[in-house]
C-alpha positions in Angstrom: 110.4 33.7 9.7 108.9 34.2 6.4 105.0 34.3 6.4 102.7 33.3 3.6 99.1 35.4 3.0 96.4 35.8 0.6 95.5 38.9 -1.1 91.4 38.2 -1.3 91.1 41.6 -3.6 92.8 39.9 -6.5 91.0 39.4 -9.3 91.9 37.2 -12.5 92.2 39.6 -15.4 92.0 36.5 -17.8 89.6 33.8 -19.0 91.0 31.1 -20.1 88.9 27.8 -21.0 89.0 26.2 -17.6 86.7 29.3 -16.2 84.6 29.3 -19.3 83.7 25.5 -18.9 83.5 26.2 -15.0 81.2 28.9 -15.4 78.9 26.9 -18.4 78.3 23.8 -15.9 77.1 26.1 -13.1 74.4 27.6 -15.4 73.7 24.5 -16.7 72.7 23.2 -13.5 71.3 26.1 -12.2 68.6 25.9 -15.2 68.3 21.9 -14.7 67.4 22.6 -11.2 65.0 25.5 -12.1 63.1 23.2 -14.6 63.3 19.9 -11.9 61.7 22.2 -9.3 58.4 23.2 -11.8 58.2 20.1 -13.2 57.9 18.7 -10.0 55.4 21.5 -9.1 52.7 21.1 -11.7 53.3 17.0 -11.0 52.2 18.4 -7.5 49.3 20.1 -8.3 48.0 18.0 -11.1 48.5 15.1 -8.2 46.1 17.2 -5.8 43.4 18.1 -8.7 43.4 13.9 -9.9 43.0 13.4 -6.1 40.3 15.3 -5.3 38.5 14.9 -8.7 38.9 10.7 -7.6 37.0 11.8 -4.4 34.3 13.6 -5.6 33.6 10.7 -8.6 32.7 8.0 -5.7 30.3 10.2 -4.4 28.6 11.4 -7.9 28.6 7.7 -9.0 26.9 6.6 -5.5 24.2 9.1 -5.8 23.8 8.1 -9.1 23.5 4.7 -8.8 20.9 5.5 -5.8 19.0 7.7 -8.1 18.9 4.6 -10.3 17.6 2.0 -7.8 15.2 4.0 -6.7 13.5 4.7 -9.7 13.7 0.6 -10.5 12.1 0.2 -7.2 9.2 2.7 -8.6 9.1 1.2 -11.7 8.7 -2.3 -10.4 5.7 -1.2 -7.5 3.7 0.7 -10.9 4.6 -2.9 -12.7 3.6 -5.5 -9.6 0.9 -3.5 -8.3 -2.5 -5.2 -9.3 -5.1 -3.6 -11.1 -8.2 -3.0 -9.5 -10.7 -5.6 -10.5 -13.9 -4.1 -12.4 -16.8 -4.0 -10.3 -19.4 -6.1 -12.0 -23.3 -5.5 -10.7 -25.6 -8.6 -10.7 -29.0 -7.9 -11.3 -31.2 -9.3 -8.4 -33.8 -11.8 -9.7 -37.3 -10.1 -9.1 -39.4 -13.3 -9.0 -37.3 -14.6 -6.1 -37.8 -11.2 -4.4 -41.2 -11.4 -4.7 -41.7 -14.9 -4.3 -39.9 -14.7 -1.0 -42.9 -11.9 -0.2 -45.6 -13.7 -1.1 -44.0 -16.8 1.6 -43.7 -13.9 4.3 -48.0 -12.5 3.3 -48.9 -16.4 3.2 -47.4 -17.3 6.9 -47.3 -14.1 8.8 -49.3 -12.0 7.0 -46.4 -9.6 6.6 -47.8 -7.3 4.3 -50.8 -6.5 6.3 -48.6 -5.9 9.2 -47.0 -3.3 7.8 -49.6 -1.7 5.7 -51.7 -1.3 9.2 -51.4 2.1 11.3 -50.3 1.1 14.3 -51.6 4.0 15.8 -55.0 3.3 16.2 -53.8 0.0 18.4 -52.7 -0.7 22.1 -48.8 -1.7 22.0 -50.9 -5.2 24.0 -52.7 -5.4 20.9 -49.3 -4.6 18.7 -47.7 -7.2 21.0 -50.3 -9.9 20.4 -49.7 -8.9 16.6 -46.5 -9.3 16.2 -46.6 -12.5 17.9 -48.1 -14.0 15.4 -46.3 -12.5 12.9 -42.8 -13.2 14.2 -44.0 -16.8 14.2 -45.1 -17.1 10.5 -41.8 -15.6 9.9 -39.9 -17.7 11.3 -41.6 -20.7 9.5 -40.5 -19.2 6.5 -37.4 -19.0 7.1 -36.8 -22.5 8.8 -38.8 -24.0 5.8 -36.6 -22.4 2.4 -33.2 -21.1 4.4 -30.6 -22.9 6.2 -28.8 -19.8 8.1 -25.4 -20.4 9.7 -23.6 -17.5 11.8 -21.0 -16.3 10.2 -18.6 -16.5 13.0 -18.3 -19.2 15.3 -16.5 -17.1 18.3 -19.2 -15.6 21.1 -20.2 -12.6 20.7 -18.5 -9.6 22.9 -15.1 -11.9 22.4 -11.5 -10.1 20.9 -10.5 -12.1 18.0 -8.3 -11.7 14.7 -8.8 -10.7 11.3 -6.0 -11.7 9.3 -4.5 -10.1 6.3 -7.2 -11.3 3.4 -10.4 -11.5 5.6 -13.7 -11.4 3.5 -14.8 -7.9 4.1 -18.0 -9.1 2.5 -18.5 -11.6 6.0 -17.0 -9.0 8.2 -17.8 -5.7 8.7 -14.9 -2.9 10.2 -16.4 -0.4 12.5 -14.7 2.2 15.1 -11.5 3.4 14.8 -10.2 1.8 11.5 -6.8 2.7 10.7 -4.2 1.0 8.9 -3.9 -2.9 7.5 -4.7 -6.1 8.3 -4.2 -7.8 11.1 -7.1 -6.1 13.2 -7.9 -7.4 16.7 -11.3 -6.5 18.0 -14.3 -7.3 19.8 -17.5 -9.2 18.0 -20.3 -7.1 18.7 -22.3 -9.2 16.1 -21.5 -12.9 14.9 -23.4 -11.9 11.8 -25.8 -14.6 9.6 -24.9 -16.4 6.3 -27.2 -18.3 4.0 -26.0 -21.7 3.3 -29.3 -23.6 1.8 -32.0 -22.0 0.0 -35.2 -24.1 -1.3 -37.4 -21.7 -2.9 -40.6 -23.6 -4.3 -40.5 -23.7 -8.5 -42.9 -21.2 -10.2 -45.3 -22.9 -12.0 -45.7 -21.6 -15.5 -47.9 -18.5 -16.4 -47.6 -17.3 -12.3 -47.5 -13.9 -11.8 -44.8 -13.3 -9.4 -45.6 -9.2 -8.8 -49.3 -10.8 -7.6 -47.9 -11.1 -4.0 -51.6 -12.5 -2.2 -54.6 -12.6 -4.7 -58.0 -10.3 -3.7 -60.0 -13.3 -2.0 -63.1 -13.3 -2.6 -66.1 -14.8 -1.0 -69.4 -16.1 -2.6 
């Protein structure tokens, strides 16, 4: 029986244009594959670094854009803040002053009172003394003032001060801290002048002449 083999060590000792073409695809494609492959690479990485520069952006352009609001929220405080009104200073009237001092030295004798050295007296005869005093003043007072308490709550009450109280009417003391609202107690309803009825000066009165030297003939 006749037996057919392969002698592997054989080599072709000729090219002829069948090999040549063979051998020209597979190099071809061996350097198409080698270019695929680092095309595809650098598509890769340029794919990571447009990724990650994407990421990054958001965050820069939210910071920014915080930045940004925050300085429009300054900007707008500095513009809708109010300016501090001017503090004007009236000038008291000095006739009134003294007119109301020459009411106090007619009634109660006021001046004297206070001019006098207590001292030299009894506190029965200061007593006595201030009786009468206190009731000349308060003749004055009934006669050219109409006084109103401030506040209408009883004293030693809690009550409220809302935001935009008159902190000319009411007075903060203790432990102040913060704004408006404050809840405390009234220690002091405080007074208020509603009516005032000074008597006209007549013309040519000397208002700093609080009680004229009496004299007797």
């Amino acid at each position: 029986m006749n037996t057919f083999s392969i002698d592997l060590s054989l080599r072709p000792t000729t090219l002829d244009l069948w090999h040549v073409c063979l051998a020209g695809t597979v190099a071809v494609l061996t350097l198409l594959i080698i270019i695929l492959s680092i095309a595809a690479f650098w598509s890769s990485l340029r794919s990571k670094k447009s990724t990650a520069a994407s990421l990054q952006a958001p965050e820069i352009k939210v910071v920014e854009k915080i930045i940004e609001v925050e300085k429009i929220v300054e900007v707008e405080k500095i513009v809708q803040q109010p300016a501090p009104e001017p503090i004007i200073l009236k000038e008291a009237s000095d006739d009134a002053a003294l007119q109301l001092l020459s009411l106090l030295q007619k009634e109660a004798r006021f001046i004297d009172f206070i001019n006098e050295n207590m001292q030299a007296y009894s506190d029965a005869d200061i007593g006595a003394a201030a009786r009468i005093v206190h009731q000349g003043c308060a003749t004055v007072i009934k006669d050219h003032f109409t006084i109103n308490p401030v506040s209408t709550d009883q004293e030693g009450q809690r009550i409220t001060l809302d935001q935009g109280f008159d902190a000319n009417a009411y007075r903060l003391t203790g432990n102040v801290v913060g704004t408006a609202p404050f809840t405390g107690v009234l220690v002091h309803k405080g007074w208020q002048v509603s009516e005032l009825h000074l008597p006209k000066l007549t013309a040519g009165h000397n208002p700093k002449i609080i009680a004229p030297a009496e004299v007797e003939l």
